[in-house]
Steps between C-alpha positions, in 0.01 A plus 500: 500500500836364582638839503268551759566160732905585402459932684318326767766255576786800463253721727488232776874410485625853561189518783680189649832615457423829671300326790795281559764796513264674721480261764855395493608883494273528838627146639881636451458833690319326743780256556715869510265645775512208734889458498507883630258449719689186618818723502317774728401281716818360551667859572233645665385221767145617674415357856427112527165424423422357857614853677222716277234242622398527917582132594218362653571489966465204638308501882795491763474235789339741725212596201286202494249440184153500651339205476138639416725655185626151432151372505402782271741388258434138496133489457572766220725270316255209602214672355699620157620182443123282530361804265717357217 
């Protein structure tokens, strides 16, 4: 019986063992990948971030909000906010 209990304890040693190396094998090329992605990055600038996305236009002085949209709006948020 303790031969038994003694293979089982060698089986989940080398299980552990190989688990471990596993994950820190992964872990280390992942550390790889994301320095040459940093370094790509760095060489290869893309467009800022705020070009790609259409800026939202503010109303000019002569485009006035109407106020039947305003009142729209704030019995909207009135009502959401007394459903809570």
């Amino acid at each position: 019986m303790s031969e038994s209990i003694a293979s089982s304890l060698a089986d989940a040693g080398i299980l552990l063992a190989v688990g471990m190396s596993v994950v820190f094998t992964f872990l280390v090329i992942l550390i790889f990948v994301i320095g040459l992605i940093e370094k790509f990055c760095q060489r290869f600038p893309g467009e800022e971030a705020a070009a790609s996305v259409p800026a939202r236009r503010a109303p000019a002085n002569n485009e006035q909000i109407s106020p039947q949209v305003v009142a729209a709006i704030s019995a909207a948020v009135h009502q959401h906010r007394n459903s809570k």
